[in-house]
Residue frames relative to the residue before (quaternion, step in Angstrom):
aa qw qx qy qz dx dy dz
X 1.0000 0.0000 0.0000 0.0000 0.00 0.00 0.00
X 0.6381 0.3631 -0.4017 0.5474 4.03 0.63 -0.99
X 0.4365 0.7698 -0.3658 0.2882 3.93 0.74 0.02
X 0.6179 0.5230 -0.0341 0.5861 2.59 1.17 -2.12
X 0.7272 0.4982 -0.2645 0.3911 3.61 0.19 -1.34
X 0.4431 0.5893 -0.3521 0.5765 3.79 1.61 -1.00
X 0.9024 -0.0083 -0.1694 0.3962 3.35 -0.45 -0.86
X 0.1299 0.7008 -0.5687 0.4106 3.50 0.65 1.27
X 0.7597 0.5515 0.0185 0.3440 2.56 0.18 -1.64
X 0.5909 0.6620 -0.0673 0.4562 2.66 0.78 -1.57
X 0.6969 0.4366 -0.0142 0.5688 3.97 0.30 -2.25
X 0.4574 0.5904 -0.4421 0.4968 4.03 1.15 -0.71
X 0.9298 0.1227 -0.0761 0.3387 2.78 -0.56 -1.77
X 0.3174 0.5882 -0.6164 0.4163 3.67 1.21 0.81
X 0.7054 0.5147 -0.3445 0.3447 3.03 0.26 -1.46
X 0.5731 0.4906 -0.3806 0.5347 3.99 0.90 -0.78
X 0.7158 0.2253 -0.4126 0.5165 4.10 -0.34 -0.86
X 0.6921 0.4682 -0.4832 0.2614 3.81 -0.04 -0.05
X 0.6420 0.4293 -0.4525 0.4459 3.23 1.37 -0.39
X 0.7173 0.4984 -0.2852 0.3947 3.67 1.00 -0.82
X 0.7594 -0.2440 0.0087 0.6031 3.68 0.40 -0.18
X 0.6810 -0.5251 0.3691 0.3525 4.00 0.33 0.65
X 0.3453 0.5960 -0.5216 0.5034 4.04 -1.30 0.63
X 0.4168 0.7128 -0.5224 0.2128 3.59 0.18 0.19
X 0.6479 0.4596 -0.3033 0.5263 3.14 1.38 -1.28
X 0.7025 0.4126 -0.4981 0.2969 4.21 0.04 0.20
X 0.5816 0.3233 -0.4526 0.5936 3.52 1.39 0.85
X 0.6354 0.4801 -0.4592 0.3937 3.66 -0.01 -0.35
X 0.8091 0.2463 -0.3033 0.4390 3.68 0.61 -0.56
X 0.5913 0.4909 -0.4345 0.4696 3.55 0.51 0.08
X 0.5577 0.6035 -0.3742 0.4299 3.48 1.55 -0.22
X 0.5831 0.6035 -0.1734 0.5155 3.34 0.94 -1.34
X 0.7855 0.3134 -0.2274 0.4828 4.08 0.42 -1.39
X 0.5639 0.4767 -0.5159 0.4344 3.93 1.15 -0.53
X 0.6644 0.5884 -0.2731 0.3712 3.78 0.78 -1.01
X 0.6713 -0.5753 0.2806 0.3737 3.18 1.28 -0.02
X 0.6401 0.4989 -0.4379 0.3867 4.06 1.03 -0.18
X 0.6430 -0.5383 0.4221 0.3443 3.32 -1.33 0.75
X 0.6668 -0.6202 0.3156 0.2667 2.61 -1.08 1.35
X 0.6779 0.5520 -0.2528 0.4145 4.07 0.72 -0.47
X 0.6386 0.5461 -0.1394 0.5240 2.97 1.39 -1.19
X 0.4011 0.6806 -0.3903 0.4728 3.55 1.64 -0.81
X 0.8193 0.4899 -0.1644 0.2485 2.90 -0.14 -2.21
X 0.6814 0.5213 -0.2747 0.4341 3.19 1.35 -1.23
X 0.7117 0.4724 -0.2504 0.4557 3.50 1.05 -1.33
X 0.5227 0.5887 -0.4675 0.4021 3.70 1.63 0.31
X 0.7525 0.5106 -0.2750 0.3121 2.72 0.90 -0.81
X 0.3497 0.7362 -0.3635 0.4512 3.59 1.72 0.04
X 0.7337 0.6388 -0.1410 0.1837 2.76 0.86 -2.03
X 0.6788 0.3455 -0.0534 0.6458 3.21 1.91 -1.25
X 0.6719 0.6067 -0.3622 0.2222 3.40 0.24 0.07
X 0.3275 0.6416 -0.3800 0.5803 3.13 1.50 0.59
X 0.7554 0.3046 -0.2155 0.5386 4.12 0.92 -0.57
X 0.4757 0.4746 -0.4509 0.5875 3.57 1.43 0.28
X 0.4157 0.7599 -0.2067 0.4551 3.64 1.23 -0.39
X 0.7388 0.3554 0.0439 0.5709 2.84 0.45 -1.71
X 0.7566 0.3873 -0.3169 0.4209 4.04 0.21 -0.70
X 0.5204 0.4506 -0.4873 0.5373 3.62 1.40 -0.64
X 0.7616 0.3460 -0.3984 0.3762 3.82 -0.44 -0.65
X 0.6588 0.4264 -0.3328 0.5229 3.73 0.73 0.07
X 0.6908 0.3303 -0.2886 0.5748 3.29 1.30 0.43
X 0.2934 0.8398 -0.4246 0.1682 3.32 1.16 0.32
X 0.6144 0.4817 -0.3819 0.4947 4.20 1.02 -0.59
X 0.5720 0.4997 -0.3494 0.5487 3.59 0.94 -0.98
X 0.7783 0.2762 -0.4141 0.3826 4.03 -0.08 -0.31
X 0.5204 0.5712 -0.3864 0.5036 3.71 1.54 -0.69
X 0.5970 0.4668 -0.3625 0.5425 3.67 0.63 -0.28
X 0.5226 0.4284 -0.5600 0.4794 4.18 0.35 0.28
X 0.5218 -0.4496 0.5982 0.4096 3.24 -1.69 -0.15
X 0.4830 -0.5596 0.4688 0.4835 4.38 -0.99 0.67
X 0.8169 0.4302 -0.3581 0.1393 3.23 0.28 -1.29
X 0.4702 0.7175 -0.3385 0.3867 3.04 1.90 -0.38
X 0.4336 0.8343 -0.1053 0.3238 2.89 1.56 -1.15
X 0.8568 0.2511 0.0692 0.4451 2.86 0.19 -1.80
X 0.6348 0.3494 -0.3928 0.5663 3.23 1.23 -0.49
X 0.4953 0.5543 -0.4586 0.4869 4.06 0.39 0.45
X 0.6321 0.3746 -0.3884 0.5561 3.50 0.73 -1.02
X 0.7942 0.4442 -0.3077 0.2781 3.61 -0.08 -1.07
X 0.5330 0.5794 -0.3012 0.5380 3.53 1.78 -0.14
X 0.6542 0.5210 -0.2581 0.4838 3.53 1.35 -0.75
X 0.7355 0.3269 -0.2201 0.5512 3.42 0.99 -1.04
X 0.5358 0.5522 -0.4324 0.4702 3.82 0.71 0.34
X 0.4703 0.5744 -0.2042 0.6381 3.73 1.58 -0.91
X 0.8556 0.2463 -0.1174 0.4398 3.78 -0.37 -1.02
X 0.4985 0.3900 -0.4870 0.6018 3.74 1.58 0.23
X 0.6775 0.4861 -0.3604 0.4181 3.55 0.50 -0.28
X 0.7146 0.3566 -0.3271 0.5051 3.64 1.23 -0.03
X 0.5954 0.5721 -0.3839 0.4133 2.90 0.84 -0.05
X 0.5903 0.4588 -0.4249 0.5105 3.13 1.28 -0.55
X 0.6066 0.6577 -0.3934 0.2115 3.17 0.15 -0.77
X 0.7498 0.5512 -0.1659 0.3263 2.88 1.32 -1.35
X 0.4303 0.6754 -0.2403 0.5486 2.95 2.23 -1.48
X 0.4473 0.3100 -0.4981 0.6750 4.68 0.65 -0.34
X 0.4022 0.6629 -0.6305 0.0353 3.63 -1.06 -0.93
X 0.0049 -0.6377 0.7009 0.3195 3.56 -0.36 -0.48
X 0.6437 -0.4867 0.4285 0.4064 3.52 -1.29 -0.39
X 0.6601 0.4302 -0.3389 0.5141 3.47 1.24 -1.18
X 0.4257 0.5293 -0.5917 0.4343 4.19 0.89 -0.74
X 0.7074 0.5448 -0.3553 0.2767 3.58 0.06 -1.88
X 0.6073 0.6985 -0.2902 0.2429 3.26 0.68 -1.39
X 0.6618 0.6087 -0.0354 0.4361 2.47 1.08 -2.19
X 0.7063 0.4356 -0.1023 0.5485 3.78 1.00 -1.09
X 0.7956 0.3757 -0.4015 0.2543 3.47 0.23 -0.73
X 0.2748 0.7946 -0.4104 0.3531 3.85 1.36 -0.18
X 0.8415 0.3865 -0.1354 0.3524 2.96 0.59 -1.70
X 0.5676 0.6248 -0.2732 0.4613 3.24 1.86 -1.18
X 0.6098 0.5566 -0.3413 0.4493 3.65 1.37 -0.62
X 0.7465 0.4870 -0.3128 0.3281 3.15 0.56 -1.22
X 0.5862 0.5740 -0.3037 0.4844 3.63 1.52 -1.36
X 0.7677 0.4976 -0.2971 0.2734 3.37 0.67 -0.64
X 0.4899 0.5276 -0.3199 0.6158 3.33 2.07 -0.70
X 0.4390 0.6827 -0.3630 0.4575 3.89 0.70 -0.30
X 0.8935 0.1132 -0.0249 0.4338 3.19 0.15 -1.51
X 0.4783 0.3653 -0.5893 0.5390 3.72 1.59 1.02
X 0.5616 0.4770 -0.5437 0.4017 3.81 0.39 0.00
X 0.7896 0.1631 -0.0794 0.5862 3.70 0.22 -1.14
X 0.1506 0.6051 -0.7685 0.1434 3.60 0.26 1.68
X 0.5664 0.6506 -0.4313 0.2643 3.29 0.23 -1.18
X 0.7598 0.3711 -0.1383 0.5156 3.37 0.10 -1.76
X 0.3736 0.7363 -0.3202 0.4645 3.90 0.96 0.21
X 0.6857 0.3942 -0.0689 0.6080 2.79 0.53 -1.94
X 0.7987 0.3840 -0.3505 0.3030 3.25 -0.35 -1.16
X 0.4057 0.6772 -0.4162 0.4512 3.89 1.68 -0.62
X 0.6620 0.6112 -0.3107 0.3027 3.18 0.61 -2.19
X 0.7426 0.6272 -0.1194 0.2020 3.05 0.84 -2.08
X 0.5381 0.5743 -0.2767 0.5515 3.38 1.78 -1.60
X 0.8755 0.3386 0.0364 0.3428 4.07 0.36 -1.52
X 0.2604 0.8146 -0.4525 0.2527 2.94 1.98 1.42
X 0.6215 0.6032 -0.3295 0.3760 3.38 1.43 -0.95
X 0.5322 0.5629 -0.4362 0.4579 4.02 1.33 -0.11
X 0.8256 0.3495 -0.1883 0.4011 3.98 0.90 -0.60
X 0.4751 -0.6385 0.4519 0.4029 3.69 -0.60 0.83
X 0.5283 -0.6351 0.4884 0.2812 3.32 -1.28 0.59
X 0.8048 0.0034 -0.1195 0.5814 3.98 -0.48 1.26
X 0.0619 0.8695 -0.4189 0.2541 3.22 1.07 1.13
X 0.4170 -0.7605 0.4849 0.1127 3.44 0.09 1.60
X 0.6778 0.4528 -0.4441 0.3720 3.92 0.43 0.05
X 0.7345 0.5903 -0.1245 0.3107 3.03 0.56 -0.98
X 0.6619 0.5817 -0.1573 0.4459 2.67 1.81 -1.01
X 0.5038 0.6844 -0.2191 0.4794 2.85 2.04 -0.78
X 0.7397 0.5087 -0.1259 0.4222 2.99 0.33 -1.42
X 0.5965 0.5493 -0.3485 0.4701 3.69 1.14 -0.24
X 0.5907 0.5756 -0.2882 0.4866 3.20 1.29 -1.57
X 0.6014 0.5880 -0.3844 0.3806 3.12 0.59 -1.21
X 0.5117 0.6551 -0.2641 0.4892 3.41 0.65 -1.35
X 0.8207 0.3753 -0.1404 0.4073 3.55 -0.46 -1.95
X 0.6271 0.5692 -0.3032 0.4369 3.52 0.92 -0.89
X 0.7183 0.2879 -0.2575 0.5787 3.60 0.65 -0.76
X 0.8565 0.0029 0.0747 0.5106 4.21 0.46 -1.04
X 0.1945 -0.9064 0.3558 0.1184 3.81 0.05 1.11
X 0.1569 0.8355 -0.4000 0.3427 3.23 1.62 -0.10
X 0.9060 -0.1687 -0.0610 0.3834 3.12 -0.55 1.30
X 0.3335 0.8292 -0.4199 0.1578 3.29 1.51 0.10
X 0.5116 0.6398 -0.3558 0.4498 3.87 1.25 -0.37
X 0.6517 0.5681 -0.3482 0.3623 3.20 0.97 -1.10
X 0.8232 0.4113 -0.0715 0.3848 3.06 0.81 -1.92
X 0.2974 0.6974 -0.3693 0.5374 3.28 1.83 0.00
X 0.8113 0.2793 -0.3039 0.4141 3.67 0.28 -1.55
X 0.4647 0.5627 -0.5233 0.4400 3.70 1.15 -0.29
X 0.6305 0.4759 -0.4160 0.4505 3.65 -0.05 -0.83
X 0.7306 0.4073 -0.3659 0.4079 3.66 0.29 -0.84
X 0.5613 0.6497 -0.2595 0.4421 3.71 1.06 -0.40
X 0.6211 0.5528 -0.3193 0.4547 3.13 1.31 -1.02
X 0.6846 0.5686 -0.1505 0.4305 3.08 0.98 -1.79
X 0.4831 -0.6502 0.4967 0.3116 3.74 1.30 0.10
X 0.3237 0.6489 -0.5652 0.3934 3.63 0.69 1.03
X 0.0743 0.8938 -0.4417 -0.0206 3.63 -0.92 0.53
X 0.4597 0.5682 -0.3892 0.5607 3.24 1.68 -0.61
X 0.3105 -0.8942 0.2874 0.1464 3.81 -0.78 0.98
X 0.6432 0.5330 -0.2908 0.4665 2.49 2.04 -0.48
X 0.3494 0.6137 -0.4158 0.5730 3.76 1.57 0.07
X 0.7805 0.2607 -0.3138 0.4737 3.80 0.35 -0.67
X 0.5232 0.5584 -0.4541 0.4563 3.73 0.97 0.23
X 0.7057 0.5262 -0.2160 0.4224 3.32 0.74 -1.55
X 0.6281 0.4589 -0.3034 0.5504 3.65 1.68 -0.72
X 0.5430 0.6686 -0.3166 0.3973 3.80 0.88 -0.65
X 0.8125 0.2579 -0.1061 0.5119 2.82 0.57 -1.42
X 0.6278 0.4696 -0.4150 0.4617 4.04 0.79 0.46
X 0.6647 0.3198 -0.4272 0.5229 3.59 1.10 -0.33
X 0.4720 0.6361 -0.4340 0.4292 3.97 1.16 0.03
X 0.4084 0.7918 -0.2021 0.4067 3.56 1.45 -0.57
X 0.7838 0.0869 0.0691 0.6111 2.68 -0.49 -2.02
X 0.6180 0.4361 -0.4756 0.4491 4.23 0.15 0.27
X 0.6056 0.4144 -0.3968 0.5514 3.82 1.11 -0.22
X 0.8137 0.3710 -0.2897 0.3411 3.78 0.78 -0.91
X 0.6687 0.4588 -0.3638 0.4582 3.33 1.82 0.48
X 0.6712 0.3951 -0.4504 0.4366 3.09 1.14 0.46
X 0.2565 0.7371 -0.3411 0.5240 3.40 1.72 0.13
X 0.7695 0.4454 -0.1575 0.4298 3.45 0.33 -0.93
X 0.5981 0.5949 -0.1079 0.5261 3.16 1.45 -1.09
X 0.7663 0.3589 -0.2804 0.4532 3.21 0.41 -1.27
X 0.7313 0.3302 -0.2709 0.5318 3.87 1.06 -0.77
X 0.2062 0.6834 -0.4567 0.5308 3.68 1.02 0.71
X 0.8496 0.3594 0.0131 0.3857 3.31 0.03 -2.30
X 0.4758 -0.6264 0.5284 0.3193 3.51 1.44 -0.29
X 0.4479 0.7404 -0.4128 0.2843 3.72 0.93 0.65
X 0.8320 0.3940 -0.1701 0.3517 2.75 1.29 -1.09
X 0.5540 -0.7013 0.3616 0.2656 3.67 -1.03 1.00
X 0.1029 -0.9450 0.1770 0.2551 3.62 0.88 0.56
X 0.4452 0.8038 -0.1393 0.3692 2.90 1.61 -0.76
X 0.5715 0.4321 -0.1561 0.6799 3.17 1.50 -1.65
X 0.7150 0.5455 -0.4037 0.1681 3.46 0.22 -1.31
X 0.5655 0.5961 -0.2614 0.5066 3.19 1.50 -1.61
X 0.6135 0.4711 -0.4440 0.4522 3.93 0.30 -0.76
X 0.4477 0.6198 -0.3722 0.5263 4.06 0.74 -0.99
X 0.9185 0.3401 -0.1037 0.1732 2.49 -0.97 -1.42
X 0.6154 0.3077 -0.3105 0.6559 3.42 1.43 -0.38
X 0.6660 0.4565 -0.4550 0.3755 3.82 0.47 0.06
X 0.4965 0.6675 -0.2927 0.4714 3.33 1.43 -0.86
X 0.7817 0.2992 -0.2595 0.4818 3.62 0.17 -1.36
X 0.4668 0.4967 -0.5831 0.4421 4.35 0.94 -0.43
X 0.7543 0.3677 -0.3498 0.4164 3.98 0.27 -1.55
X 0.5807 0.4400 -0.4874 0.4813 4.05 0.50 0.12
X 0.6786 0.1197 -0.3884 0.6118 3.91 -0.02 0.26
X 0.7625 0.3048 -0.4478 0.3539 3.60 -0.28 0.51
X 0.5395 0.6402 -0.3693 0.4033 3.22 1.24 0.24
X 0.4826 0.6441 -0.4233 0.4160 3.84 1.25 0.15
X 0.7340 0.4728 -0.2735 0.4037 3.64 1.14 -1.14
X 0.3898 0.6676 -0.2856 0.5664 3.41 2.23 -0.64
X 0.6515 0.5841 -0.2619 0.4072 3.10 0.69 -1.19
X 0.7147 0.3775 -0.1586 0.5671 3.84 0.41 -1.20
X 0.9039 0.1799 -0.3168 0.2243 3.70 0.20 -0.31
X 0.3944 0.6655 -0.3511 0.5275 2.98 1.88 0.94
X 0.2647 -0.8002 0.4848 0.2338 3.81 -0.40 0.66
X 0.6429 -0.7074 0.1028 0.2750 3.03 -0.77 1.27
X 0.6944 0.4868 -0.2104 0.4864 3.16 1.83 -1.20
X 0.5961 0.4217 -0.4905 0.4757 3.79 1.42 0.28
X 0.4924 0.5715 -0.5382 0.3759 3.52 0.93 -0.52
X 0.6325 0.6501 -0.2814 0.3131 3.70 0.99 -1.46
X 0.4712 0.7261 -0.1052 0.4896 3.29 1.37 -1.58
X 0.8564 0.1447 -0.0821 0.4887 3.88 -0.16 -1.49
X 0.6124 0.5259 -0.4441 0.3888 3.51 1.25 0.62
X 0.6816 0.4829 -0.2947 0.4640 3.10 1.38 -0.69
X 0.3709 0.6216 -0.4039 0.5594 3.68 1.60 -0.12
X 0.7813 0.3906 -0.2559 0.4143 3.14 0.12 -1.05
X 0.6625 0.4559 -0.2829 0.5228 3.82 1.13 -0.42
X 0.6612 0.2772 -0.4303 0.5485 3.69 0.64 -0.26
X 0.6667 0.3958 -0.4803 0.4102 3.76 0.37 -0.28
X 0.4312 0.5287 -0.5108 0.5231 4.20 0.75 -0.14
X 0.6605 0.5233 -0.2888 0.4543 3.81 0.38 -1.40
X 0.7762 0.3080 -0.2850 0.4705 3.67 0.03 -0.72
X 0.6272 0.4095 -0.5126 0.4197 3.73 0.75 -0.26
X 0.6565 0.4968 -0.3484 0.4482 3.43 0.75 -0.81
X 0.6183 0.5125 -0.3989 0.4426 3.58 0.64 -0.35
X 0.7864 0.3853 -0.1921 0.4429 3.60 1.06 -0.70
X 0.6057 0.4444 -0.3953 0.5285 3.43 1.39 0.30
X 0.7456 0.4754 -0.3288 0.3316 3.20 1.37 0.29
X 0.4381 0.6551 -0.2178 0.5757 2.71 2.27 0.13
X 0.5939 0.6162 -0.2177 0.4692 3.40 1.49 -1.27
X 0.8751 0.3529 -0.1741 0.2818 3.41 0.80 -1.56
């Protein structure tokens, strides 16, 4: 039971930093591995855990995606899920001790790029005229990314749209958060397909997760933005160093 309550808790207040500026995944997994699930299986059964508010932002972004062109559409979705069948596999080889070994780093890069999204973007933004617009590699290669470890994938998602000479932001949200979708609900499938996913825990998540997404907007307003910014990246280098020392430890 204090298990459950751990990652309660825990899937809550994901579910809040994802609605307010993303980071969900540096409490949901360390929740899951302190409690005791292998460390893969974590990752996978994080990724359950939140996908119900990726859920939730595509249909609240629904005029912004009706406003692409379908075929553009569709050939993006099918580039995303082709990317995130490829991480997933990837992940599905994992051992635990490979994982081990890897995820430190996947934390640390990811707390990286929510601290310096901004300046990201704004890189992206200067060095759009070097990348084809809806360029099919890149996109790949993210998925690829998201499919095995989502951490920060939103961020680095909107860089990519920058590149591509997107600017209207709420078109690149409404896109963000639909190809975040169908790359969470195909590797989602996968992972509980493969027998990865811890369910028990997952189901606790997942309903605690989606209460702290709709309650995470008022959170949202009476938190300033640059401390909210501040106790996420704290929280990501301090996820990094435990994980760096149980892999050093074991």
């Amino acid at each position: 039971m204090q298990d459950f309550i751990i990652l309660a808790i825990a899937a809550y207040a994901a579910g809040v930093l994802n609605t307010i500026a993303g980071g969900g995944t540096f409490l949901t997994l360390p929740a899951l591995v302190f409690t005791g699930v292998p460390v893969v299986a974590a990752n996978a059964t994080s990724a359950v855990a939140v996908f119900p508010g990726y859920l939730g932002g595509a249909m609240g972004f629904l005029p912004e995606l009706k406003s692409f062109d379908r075929k553009l559409m569709v050939k993006l979705t099918l580039v995303t899920l082709a990317g995130g069948v490829v991480g997933a596999g990837l992940l599905l080889i994992s051992s635990d001790k490979a994982f081990s070994a890897v995820v430190p780093f996947l934390l640390l890069a990811a707390t990286l790029v929510f601290l310096f999204g901004n300046q990201l973007r704004d890189w992206s933004a200067k060095h759009r005229r070097s990348v084809t617009p809806y360029g099919a590699v890149g996109l790949f290669l993210i998925s690829i990314y998201g499919g095995y470890f989502n951490g920060g994938l939103g961020i680095v998602l909107l860089a990519l749209f920058s590149l591509w000479g997107m600017s209207n932001i709420h078109q690149m949200n409404g896109l963000k958060n639909g190809l975040s979708f169908a790359l969470s609900a195909i590797s989602v499938a996968i992972f509980a397909v493969a027998g990865l996913v811890a369910w028990p825990q997952a189901l606790v998540m997942m309903v605690a997760s989606t209460i702290g997404g709709y309650t995470g907007a008022p959170v949202a307003r009476a938190i300033p933005v640059p401390v909210l910014r501040l106790i996420i990246a704290i929280i990501g280098f301090s996820m990094s160093a435990v994980f760096f020392y149980r892999f050093l430890a074991a």
